[in-house]
Residue frames as a rotation matrix with the C-alpha (Angstrom) as fourth column:
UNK 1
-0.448 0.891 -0.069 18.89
-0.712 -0.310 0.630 1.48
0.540 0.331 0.774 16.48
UNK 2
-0.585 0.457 0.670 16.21
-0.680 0.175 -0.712 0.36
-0.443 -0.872 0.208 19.04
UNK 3
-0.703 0.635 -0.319 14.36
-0.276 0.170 0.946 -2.63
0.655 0.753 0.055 17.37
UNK 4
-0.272 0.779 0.564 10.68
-0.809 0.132 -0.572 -2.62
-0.521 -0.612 0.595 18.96
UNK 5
-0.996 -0.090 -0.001 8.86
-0.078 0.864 0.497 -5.53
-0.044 0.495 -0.868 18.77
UNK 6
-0.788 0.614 -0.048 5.33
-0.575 -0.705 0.415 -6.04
0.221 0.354 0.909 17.22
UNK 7
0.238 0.838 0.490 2.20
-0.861 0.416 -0.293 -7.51
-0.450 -0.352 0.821 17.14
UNK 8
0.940 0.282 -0.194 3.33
-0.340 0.696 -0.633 -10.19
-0.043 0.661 0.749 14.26
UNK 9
-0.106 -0.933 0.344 6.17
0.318 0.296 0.901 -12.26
-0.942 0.204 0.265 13.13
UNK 10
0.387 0.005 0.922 5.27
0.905 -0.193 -0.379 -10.55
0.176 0.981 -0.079 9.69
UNK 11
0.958 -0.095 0.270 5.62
-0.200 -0.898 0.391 -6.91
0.206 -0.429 -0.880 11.31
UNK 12
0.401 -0.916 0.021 9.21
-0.371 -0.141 0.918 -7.77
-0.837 -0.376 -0.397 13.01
UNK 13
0.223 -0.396 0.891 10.11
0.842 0.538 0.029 -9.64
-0.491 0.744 0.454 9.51
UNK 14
0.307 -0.174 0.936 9.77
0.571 -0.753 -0.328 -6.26
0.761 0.635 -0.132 7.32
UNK 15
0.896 0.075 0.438 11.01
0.104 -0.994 -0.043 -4.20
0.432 0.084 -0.898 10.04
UNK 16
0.370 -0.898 0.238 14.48
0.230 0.337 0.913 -6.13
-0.900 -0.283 0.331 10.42
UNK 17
-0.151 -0.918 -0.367 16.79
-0.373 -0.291 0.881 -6.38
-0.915 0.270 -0.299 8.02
UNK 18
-0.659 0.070 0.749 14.89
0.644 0.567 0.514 -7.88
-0.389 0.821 -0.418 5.50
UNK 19
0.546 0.658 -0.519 12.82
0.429 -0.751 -0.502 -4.94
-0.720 0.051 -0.692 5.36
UNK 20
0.362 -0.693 -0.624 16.06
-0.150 -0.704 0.694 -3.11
-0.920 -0.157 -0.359 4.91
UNK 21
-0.723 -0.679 -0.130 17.53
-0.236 0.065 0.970 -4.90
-0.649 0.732 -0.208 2.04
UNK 22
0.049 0.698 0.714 14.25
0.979 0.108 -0.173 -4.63
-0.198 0.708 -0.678 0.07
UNK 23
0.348 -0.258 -0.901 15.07
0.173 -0.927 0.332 -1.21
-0.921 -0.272 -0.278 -0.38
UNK 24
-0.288 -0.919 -0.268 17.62
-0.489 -0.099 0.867 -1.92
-0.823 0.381 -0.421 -2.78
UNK 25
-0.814 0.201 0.545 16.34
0.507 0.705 0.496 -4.60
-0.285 0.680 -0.675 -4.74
UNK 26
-0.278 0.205 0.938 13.68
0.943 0.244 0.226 -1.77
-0.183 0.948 -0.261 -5.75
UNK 27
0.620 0.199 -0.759 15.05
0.093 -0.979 -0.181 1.18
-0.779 0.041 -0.626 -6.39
UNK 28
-0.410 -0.685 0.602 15.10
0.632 0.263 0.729 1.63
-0.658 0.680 0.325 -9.76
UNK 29
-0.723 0.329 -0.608 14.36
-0.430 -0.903 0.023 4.15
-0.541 0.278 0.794 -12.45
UNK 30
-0.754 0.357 -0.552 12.33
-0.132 0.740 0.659 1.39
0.644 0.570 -0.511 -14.62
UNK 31
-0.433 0.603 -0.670 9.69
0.901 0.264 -0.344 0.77
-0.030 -0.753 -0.658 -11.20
UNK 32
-0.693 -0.193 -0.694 9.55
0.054 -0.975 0.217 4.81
-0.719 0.113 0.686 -11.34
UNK 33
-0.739 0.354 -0.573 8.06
-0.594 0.060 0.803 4.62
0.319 0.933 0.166 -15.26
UNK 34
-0.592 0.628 -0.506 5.87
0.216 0.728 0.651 1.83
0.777 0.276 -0.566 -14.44
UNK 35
-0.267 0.344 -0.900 4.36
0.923 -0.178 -0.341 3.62
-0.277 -0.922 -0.270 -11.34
UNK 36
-0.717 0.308 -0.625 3.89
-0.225 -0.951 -0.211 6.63
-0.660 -0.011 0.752 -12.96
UNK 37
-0.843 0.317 -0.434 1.98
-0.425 0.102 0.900 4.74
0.329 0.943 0.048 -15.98
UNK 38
-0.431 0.606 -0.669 -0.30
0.823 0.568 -0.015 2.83
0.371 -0.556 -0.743 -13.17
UNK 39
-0.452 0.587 -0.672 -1.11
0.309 -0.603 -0.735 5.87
-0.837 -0.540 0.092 -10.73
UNK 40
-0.843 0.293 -0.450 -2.19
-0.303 -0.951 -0.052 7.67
-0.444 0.093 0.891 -13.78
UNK 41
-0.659 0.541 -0.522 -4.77
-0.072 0.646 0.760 5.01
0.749 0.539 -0.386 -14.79
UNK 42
-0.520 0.247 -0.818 -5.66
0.837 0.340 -0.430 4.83
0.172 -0.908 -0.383 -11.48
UNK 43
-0.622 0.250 -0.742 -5.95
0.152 -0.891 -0.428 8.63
-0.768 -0.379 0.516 -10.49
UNK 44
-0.977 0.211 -0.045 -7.70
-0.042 0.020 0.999 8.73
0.211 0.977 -0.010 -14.05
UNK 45
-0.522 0.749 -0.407 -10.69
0.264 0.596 0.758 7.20
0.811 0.288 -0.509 -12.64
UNK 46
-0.186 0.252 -0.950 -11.03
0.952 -0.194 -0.238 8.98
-0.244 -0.948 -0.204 -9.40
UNK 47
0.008 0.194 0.981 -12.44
0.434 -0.885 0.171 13.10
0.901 0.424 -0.091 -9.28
UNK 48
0.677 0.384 0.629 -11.33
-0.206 -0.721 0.662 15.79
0.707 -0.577 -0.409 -6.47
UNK 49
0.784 -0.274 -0.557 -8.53
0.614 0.477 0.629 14.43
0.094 -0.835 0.542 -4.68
UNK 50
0.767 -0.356 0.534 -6.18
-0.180 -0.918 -0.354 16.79
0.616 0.175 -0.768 -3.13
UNK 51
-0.106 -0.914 0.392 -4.69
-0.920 -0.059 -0.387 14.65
0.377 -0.402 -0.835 -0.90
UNK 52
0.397 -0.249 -0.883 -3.17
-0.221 0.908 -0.355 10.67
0.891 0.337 0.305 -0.50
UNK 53
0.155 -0.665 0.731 -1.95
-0.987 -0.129 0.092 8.18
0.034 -0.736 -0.677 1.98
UNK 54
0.069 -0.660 -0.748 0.12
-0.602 0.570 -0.559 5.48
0.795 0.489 -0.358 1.43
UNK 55
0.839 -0.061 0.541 0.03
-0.393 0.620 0.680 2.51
-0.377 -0.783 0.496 3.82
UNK 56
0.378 -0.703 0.602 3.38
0.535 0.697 0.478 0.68
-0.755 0.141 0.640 3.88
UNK 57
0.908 -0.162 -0.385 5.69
-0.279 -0.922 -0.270 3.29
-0.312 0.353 -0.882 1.90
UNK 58
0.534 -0.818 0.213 8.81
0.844 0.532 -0.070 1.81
-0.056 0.218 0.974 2.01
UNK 59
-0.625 -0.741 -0.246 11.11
0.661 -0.670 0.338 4.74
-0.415 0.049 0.909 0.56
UNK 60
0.010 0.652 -0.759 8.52
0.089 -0.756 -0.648 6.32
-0.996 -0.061 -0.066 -0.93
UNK 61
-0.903 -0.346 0.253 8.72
0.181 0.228 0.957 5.20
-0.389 0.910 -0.143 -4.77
UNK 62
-0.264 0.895 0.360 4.87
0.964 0.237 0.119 5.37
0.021 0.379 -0.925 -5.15
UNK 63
0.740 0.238 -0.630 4.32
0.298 -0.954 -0.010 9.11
-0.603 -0.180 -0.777 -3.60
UNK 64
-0.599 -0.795 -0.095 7.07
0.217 -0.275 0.937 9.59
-0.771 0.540 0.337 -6.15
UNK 65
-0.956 0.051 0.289 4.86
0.265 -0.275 0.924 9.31
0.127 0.960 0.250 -8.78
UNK 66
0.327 0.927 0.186 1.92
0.905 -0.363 0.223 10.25
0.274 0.095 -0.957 -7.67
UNK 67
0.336 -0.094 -0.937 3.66
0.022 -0.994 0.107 14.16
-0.942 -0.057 -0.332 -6.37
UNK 68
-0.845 -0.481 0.232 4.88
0.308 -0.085 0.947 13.99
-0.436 0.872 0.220 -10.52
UNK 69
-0.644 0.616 0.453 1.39
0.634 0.098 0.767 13.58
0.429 0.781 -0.454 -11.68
UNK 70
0.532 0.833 -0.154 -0.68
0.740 -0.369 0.562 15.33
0.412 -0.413 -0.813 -8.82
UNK 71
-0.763 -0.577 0.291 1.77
0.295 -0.712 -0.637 18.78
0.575 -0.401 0.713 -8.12
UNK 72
-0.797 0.028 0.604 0.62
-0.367 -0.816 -0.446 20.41
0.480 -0.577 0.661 -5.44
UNK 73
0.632 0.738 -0.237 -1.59
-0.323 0.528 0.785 17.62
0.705 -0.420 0.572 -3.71
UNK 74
0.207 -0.674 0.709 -0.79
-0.960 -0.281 0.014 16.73
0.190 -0.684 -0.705 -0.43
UNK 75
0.490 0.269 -0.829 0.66
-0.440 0.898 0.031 13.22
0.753 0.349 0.558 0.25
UNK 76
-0.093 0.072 0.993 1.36
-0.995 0.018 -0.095 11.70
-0.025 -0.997 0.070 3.41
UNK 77
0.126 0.165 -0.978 2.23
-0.036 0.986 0.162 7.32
0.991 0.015 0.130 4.30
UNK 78
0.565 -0.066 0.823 3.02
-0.780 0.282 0.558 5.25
-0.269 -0.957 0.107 7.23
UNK 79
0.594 -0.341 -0.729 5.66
-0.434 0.628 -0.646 2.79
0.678 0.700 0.225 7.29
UNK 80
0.995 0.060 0.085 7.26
-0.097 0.824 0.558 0.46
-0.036 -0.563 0.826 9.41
UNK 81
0.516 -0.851 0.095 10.94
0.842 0.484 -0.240 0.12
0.158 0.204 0.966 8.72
UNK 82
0.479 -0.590 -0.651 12.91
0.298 -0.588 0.752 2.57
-0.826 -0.554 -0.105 10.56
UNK 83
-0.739 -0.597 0.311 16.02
0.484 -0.150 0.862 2.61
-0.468 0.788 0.400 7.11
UNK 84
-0.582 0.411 0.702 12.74
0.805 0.168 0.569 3.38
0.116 0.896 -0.429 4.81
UNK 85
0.639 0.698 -0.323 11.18
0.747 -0.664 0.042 5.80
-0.185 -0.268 -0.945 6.64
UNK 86
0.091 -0.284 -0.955 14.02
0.472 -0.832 0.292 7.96
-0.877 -0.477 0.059 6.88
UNK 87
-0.946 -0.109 0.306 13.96
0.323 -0.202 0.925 8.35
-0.039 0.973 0.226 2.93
UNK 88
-0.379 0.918 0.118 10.40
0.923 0.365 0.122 8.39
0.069 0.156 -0.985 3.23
UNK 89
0.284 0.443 -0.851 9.65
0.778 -0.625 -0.066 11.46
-0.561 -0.643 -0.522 5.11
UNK 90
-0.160 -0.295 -0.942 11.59
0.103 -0.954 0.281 13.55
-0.982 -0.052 0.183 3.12
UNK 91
-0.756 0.494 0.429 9.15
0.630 0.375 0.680 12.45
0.175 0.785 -0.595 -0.19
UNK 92
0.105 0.959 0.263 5.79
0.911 -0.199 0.360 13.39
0.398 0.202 -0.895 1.05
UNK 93
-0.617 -0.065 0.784 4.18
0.256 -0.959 0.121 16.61
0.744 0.275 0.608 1.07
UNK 94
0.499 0.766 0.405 1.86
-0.568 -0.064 0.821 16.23
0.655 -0.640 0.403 3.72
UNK 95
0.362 -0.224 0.905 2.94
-0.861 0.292 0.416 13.85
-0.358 -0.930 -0.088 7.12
UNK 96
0.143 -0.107 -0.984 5.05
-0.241 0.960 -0.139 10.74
0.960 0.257 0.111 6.81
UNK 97
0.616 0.454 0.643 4.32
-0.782 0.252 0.571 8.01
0.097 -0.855 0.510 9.99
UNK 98
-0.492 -0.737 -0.464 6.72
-0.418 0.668 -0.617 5.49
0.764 -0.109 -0.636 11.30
UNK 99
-0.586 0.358 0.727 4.84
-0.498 0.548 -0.672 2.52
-0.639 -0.756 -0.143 12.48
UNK 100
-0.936 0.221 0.275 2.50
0.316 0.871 0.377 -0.29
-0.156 0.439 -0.885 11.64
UNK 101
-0.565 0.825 0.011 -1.02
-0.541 -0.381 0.749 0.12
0.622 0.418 0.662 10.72
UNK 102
0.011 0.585 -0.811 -2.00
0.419 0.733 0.535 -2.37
0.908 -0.346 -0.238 13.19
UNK 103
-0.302 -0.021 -0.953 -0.67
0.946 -0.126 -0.298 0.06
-0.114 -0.992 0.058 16.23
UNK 104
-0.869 -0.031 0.494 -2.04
0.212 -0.925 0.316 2.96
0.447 0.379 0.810 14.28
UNK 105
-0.621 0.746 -0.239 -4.90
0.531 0.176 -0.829 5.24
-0.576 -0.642 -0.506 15.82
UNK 106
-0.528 0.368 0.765 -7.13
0.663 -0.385 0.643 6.09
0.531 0.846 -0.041 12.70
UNK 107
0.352 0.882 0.312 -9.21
0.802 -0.456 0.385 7.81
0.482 0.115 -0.869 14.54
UNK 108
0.195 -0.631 -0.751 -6.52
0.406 -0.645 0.647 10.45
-0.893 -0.432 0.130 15.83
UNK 109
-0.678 -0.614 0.405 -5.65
0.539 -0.040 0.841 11.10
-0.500 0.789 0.358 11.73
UNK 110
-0.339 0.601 -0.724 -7.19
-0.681 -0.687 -0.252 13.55
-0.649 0.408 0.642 9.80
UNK 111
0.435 0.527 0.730 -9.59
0.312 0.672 -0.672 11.30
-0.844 0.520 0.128 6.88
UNK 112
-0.655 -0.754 -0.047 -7.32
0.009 -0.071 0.997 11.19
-0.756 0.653 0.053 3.32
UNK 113
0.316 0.819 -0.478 -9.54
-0.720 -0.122 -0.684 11.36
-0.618 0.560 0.551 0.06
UNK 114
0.563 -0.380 -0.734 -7.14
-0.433 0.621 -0.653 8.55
0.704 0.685 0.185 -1.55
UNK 115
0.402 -0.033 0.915 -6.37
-0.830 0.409 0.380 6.02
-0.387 -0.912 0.138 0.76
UNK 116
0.555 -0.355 -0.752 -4.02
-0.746 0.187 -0.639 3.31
0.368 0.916 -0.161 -0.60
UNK 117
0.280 -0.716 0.639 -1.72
-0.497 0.462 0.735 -0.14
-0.821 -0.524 -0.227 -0.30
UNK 118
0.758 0.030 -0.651 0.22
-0.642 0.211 -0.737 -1.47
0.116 0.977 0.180 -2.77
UNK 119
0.118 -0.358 -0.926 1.86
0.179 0.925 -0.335 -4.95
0.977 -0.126 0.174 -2.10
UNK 120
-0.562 -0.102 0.821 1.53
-0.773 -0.289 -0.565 -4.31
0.295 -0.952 0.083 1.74
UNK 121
0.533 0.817 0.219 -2.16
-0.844 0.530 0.080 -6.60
-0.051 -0.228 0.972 2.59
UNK 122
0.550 -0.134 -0.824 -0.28
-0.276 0.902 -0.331 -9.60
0.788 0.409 0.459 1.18
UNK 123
-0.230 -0.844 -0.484 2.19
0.357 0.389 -0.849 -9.77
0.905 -0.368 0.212 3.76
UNK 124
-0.073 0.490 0.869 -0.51
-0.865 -0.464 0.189 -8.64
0.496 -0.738 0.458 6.71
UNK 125
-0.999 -0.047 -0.005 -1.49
-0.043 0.941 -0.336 -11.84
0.021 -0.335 -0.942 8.94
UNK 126
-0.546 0.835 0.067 -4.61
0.125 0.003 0.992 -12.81
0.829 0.550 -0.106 7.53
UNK 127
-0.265 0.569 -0.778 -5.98
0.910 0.414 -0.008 -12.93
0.318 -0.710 -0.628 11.15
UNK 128
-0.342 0.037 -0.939 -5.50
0.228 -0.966 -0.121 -8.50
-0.912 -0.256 0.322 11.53
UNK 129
-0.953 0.046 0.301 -6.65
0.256 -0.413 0.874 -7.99
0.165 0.909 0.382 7.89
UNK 130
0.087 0.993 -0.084 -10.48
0.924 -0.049 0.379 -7.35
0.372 -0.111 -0.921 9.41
UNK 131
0.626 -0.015 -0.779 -8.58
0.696 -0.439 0.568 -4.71
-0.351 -0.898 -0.265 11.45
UNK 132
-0.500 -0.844 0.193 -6.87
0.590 -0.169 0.789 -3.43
-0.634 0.509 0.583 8.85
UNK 133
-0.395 0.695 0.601 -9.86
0.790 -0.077 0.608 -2.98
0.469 0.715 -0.519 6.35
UNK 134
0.499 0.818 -0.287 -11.61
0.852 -0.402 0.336 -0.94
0.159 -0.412 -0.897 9.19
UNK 135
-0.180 -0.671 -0.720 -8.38
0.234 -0.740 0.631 1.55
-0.956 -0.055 0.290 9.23
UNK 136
-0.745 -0.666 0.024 -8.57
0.303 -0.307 0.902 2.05
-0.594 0.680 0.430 5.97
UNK 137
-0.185 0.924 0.335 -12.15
0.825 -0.039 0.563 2.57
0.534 0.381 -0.755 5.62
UNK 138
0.392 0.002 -0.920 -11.91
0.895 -0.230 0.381 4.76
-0.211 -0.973 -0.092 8.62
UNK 139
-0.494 -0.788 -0.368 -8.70
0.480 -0.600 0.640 6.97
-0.725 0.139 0.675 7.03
UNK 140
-0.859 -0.397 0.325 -10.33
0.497 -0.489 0.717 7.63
-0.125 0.777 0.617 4.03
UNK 141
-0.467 0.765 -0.444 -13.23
-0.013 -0.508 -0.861 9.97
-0.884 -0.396 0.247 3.10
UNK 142
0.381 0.628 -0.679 -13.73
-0.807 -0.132 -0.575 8.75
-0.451 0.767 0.456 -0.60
UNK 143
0.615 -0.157 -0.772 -11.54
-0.565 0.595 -0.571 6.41
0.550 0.788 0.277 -2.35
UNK 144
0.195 -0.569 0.799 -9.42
-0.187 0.778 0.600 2.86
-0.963 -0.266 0.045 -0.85
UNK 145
0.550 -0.008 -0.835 -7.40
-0.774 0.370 -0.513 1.87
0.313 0.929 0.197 -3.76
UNK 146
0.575 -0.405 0.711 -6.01
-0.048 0.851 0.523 -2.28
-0.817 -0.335 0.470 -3.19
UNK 147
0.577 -0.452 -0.681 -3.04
-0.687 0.184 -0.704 -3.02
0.443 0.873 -0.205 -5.72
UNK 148
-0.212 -0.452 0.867 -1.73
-0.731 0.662 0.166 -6.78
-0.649 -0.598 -0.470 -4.39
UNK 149
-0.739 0.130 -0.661 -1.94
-0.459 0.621 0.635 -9.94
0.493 0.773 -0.400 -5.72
UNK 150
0.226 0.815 0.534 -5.43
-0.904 0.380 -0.197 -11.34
-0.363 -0.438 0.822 -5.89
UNK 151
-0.909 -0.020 -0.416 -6.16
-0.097 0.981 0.165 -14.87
0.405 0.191 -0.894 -5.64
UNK 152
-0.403 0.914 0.051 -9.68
-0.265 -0.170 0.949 -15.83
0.876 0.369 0.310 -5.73
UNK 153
0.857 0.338 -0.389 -9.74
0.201 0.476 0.857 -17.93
0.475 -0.812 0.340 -2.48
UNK 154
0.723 -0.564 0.398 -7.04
-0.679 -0.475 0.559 -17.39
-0.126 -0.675 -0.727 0.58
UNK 155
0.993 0.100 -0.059 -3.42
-0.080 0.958 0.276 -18.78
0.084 -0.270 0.959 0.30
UNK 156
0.796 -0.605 0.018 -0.39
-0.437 -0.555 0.708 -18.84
-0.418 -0.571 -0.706 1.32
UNK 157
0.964 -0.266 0.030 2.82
0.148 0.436 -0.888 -18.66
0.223 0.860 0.459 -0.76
UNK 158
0.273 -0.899 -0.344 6.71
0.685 -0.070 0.726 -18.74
-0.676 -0.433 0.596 0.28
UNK 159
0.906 -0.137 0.401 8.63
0.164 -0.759 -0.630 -16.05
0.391 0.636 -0.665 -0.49
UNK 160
0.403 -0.906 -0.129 11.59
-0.499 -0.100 -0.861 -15.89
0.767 0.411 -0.493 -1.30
UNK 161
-0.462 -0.687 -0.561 12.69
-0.005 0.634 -0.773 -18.82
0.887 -0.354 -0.296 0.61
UNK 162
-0.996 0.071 0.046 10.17
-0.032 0.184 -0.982 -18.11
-0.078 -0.980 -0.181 4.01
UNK 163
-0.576 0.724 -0.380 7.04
0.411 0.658 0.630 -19.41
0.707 0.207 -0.677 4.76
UNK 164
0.412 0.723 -0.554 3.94
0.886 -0.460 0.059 -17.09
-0.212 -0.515 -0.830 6.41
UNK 165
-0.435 -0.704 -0.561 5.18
0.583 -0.695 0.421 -14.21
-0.687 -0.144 0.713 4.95
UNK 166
-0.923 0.215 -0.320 3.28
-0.385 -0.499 0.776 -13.61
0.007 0.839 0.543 1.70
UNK 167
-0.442 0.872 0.209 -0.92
0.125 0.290 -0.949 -14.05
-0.888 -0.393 -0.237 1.85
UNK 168
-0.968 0.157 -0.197 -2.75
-0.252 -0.613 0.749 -13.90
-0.004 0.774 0.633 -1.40
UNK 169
-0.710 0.704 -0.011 -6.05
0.654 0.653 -0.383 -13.59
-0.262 -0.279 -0.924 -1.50
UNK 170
-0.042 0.733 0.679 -9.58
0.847 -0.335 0.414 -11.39
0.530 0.592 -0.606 -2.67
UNK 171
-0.929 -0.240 -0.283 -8.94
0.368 -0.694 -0.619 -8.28
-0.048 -0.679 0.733 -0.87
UNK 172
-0.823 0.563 -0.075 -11.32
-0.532 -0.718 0.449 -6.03
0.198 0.409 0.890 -2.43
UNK 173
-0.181 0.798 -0.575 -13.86
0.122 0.599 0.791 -8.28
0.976 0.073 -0.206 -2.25
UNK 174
-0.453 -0.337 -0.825 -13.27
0.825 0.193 -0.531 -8.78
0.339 -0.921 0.191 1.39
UNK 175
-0.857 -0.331 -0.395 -13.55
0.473 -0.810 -0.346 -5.50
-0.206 -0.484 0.851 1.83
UNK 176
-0.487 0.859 0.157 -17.12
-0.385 -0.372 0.845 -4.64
0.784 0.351 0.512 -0.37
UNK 177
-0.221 0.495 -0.840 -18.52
0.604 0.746 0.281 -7.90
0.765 -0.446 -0.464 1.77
UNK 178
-0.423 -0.146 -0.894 -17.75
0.905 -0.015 -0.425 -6.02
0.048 -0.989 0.138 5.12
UNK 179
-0.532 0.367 -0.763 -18.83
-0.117 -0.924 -0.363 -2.47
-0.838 -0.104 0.535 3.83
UNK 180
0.072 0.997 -0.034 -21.70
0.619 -0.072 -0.782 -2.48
-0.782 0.036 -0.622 2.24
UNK 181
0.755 0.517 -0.403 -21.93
0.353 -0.838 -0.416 1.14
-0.553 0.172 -0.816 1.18
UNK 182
-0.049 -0.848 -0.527 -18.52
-0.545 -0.420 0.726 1.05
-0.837 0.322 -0.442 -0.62
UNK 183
0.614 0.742 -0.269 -18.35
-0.295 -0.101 -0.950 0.69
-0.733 0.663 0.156 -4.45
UNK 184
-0.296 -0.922 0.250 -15.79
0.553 0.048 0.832 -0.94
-0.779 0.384 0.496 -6.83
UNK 185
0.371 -0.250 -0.894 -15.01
-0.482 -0.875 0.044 2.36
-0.793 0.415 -0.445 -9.30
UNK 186
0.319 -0.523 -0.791 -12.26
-0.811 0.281 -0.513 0.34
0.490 0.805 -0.335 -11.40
UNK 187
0.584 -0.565 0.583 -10.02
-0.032 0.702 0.711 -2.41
-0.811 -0.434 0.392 -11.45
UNK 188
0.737 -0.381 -0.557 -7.30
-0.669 -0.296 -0.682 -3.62
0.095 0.876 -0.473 -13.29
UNK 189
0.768 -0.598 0.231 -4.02
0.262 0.621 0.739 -5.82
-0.585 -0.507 0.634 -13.83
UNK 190
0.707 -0.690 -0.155 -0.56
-0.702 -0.711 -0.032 -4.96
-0.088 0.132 -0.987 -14.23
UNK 191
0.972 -0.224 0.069 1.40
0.234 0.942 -0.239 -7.97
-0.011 0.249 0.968 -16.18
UNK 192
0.596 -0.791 -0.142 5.45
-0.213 -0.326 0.921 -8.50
-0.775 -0.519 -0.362 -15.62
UNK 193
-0.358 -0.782 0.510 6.15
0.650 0.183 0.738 -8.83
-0.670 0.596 0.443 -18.93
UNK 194
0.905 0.309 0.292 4.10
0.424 -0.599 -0.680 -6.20
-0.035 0.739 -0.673 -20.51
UNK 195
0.395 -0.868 0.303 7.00
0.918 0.354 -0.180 -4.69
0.049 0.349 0.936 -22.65
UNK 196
0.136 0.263 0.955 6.53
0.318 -0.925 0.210 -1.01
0.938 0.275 -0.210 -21.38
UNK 197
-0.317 -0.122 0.941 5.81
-0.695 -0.645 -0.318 -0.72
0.646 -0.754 0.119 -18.21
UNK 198
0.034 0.139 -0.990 6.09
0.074 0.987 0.141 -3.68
0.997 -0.078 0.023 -15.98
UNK 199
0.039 0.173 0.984 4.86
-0.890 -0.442 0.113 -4.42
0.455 -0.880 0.137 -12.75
UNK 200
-0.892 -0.039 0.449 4.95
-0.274 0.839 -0.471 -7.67
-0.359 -0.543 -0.759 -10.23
UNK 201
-0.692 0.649 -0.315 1.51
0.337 0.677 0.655 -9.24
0.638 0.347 -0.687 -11.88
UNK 202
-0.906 0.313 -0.286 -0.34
0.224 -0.219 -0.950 -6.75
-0.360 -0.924 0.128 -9.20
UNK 203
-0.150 0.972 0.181 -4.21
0.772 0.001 0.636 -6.61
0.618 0.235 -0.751 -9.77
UNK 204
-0.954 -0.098 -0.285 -5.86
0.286 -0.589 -0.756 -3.13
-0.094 -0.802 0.589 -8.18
UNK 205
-0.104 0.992 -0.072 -9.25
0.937 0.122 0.328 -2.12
0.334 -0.033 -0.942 -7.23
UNK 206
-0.862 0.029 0.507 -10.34
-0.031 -1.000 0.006 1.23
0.507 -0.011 0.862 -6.92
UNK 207
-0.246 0.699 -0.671 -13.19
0.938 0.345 0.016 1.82
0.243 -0.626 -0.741 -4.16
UNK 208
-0.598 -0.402 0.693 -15.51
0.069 -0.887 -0.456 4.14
0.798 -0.225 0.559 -3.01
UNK 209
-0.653 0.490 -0.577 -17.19
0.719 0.161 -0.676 5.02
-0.238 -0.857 -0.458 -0.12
């Protein structure tokens, strides 16, 4: 396998081998439950969507539960790891994309009515997240939903042992500031010890345009 090299040292991080062996460390049936118990809180709050796209996919664990809850809606990501995609593609119901979001051409994509990242932003280089926002404002034609960890002001936290890798900071916000005309719908937070259905402490924000 041909590794290309990107715009970032965050981009060539997840699409080496550390990409790869996140895989593993979460696929599980227990991530599954707690992803179906989120989307449907989420989707809950949204009306008319027929069809999703998933920045940063990984294997596709999220478009898992959202093709459970939404049958016959089309869904459709982009991802970045070569190993993850190839699981990936054969998940969604609608187009999976291999690549970054930074070498993507939104305006070549059809517009998604649910438009989505979910621990992806954090681990963007805070300097392309303006360029990022404007893809994803761009892709979608109604709803951006952010599910990352917020942190009121920008800052950077090591993970798992490297340093510039993990960004936390006010997405959503970020994102109202720059568009105007886009609306926060919901929000929420998802706690790692709730005794049901546990997630990574991930906070999400439901937008519309």
């Amino acid at each position: 396998m041909t590794h290309k090299t990107y715009q970032t040292e965050q981009e060539d991080f997840w699409a080496g081998s550390f990409g790869t062996e996140y895989i593993e460390r979460n696929r599980t049936p227990q991530l599954l439950a707690s992803n179906l118990h989120l989307f449907s809180k989420i989707i809950g709050s949204t009306k008319g969507v027929n069809s999703f796209l998933e920045i940063g996919a990984n294997i596709g664990l999220n478009i898992d539960a959202i093709n459970l809850l939404c049958p016959g809606k089309r869904t459709s990501a982009l991802e970045l790891n070569e190993n993850a995609f190839r699981t990936l593609q054969n998940k969604c119901t609608g187009t999976a994309h291999h690549g970054s979001i930074l070498d993507l051409n939104a305006a070549e994509l059809p517009k998604f009515d649910f438009v989505f990242t979910k621990g992806v932003l954090i681990h963007i280089h805070p300097d392309k997240l303006p360029l990022v926002y404007e893809k994803l404002f761009t892709l979608s034609s109604q709803y951006i939903c952010i599910i990352e960890y917020y942190n009121p002001t920008p800052v950077s936290v090591d993970y798992r042992g490297f340093r510039n890798k993990l960004f936390k900071r006010d997405f959503a916000g970020e994102m109202l500031t720059a568009y105007p005309s886009a609306t926060l719908v919901d929000y929420g937070f998802q706690y790692h010890r709730d005794p049901a259905f546990p997630q990574d402490d991930l906070s999400w924000f439901l937008l519309e345009k």
